[in-house]
C-alpha positions as CSV (number, residue, x, y, z in Angstrom):
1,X,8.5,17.4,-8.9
2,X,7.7,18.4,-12.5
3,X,9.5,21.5,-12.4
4,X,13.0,20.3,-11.1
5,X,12.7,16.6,-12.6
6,X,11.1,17.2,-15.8
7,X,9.5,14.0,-17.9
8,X,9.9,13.0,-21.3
9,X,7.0,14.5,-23.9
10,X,7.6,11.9,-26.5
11,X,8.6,8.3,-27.7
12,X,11.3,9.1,-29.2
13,X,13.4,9.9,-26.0
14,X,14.3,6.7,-26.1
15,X,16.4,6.6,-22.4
16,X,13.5,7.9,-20.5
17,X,10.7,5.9,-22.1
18,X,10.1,2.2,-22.4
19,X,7.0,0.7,-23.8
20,X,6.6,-3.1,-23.6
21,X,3.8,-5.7,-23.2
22,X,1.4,-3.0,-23.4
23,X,2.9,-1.0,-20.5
24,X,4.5,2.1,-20.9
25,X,7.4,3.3,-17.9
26,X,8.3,7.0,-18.0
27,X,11.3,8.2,-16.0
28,X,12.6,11.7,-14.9
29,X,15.9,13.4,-16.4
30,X,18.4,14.0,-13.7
31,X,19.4,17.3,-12.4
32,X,21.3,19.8,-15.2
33,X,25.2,19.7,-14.5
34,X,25.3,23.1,-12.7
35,X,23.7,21.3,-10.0
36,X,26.8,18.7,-10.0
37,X,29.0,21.8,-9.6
38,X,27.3,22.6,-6.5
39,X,27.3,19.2,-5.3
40,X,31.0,19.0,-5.1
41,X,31.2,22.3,-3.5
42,X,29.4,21.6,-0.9
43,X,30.9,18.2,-0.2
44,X,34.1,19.9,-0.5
45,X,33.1,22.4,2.5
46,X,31.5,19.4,4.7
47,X,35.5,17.7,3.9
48,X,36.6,20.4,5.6
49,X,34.4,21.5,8.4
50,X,35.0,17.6,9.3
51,X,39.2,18.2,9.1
52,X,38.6,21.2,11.3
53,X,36.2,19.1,14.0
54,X,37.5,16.2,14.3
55,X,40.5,16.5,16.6
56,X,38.5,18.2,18.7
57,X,35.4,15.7,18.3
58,X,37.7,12.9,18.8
59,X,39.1,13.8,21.9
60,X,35.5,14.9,23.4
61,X,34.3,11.5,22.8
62,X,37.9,9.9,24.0
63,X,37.8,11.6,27.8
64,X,34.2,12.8,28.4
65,X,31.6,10.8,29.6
66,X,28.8,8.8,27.6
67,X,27.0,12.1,26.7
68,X,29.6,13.5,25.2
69,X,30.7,11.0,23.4
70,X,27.5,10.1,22.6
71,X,27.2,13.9,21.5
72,X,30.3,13.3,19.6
73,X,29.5,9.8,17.7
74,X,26.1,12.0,17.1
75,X,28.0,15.2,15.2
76,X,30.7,12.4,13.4
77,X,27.2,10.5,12.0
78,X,25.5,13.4,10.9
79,X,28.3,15.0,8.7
80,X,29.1,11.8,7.0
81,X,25.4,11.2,6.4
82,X,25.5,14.6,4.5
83,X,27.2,13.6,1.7
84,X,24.7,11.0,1.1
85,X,21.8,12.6,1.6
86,X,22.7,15.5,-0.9
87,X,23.9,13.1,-3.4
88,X,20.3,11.2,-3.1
89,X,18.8,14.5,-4.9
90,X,21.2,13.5,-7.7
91,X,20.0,10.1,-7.8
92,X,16.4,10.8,-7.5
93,X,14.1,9.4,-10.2
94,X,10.4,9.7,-10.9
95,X,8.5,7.0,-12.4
96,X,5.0,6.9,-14.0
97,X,4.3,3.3,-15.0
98,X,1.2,3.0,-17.1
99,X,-0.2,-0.5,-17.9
100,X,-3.8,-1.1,-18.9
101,X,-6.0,0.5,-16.0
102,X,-3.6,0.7,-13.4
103,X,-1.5,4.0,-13.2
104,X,1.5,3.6,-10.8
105,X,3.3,6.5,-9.5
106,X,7.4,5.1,-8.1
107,X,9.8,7.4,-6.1
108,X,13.7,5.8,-6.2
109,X,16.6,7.2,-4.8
110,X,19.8,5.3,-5.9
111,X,17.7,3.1,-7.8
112,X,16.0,1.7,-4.8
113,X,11.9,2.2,-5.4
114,X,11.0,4.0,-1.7
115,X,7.4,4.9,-2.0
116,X,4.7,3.7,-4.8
117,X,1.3,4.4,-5.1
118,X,-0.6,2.4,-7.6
119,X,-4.2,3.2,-8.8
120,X,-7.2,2.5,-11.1
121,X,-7.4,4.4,-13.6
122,X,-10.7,4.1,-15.9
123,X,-9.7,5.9,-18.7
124,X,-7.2,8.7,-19.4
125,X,-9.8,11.5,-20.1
126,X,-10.0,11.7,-16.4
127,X,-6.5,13.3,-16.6
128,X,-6.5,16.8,-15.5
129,X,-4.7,19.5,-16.5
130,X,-4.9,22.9,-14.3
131,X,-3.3,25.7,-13.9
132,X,-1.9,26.5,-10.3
133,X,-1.1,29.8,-8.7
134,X,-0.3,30.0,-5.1
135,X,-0.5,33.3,-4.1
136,X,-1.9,36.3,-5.3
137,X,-0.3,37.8,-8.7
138,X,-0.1,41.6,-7.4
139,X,1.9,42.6,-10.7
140,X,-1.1,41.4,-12.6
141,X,-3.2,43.5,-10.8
142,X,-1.1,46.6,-10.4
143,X,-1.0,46.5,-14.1
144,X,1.8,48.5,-15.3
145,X,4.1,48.0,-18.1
146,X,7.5,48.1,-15.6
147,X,5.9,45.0,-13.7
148,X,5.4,42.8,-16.5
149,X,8.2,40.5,-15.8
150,X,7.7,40.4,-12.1
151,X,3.7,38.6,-12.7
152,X,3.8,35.5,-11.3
153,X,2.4,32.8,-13.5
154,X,2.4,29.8,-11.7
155,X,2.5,26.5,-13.1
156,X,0.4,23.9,-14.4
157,X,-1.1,20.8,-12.4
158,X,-1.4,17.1,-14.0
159,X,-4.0,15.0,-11.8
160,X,-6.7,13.0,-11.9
161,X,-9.6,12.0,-9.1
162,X,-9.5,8.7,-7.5
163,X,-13.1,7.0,-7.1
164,X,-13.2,8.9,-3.3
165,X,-12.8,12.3,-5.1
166,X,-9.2,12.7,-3.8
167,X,-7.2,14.4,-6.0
168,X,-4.0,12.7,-7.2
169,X,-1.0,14.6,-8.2
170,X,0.4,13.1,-11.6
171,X,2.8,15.5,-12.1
172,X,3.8,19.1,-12.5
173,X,4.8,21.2,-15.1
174,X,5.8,25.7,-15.8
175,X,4.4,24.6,-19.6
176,X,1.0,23.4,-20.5
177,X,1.7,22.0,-23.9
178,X,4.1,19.6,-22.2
179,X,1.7,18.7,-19.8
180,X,-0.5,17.8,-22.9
181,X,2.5,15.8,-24.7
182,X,3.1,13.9,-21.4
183,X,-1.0,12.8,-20.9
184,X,-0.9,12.0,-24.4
185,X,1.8,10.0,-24.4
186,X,0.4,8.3,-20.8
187,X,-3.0,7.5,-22.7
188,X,-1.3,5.3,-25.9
189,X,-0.6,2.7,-23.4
């Protein structure tokens, strides 16, 4: 999620890092404000498409039968569920929670923790930094001065392996010196 929910790279971001008790908890920034533009826009066109269905909703559900109004309870839960579940990308926060050995990784949406992963982690040199392309980088290889901005460089990889060689995604990054910051500042707790 590194490249849409970016980490702090230092102590001194205060908000987003908070050592204590020989822990250290590192959280995600939220979304840029653009995003929040969008947001409303699209709630604004689910308001809408909801004015425009639900006479017609309401009176499928009022003289059909139990399909269709179970069909029509069905549409009426899914657009107000919308909202919600576009707003939970707003409200989504990574955690990395570092405290002697044991490296947790927390997902929360609205605050609410909704999947954790906690594992032992011997020391921090077996943090991994790689970099990741995912398909081939054909303007690289066509090398020509016209397709220079077009090479796709991928993005960089934070893992480390667990004791059954599994490798565990830390977090994700488009720049390798903050990658670096971020390990560094994983390893002082």
């Amino acid at each position: 999620m590194g490249l849409m929910y970016v980490f702090p790279v230092g102590e001194d971001e205060t908000d987003f890092v908070d050592k204590k008790d020989g822990s250290i908890t590192l959280k995600t920034y939220g979304l840029p404000y653009i995003f929040w533009i969008y947001a409303i826009c699209i709630v604004a066109v689910i308001f809408f498409m909801f004015l425009a269905i639900k006479a017609p909703v309401l009176k499928l559900i009022e003289l059909g039968d139990e399909t269709d109004a179970t069909l029509g309870y069905t549409l009426l839960t899914f657009i107000g569920l919308m909202p919600v579940f576009i707003f939970s990308f707003f409200f989504y926060e990574k955690r990395i929670i570092k405290k002697g050995k044991t490296l947790t990784l927390q997902h929360r949406v609205f605050g609410i923790p909704f999947f954790t992963e906690k594992f032992e982690v011997e020391s921090t040199d077996e943090l991994t930094i790689e970099a990741f392309i995912d398909s081939p980088n054909v303007a690289k290889i066509n090398a020509n001065e016209s397709n220079v901005g077009f090479q796709n460089k991928g993005y960089f990889v934070l893992y480390f392996k667990s004791k059954t060689g599994q490798k565990i995604l830390v977090d994700r990054h488009s720049r390798k010196a903050d990658l670096e910051k971020l390990k560094k500042l994983i390893s002082v707790a």
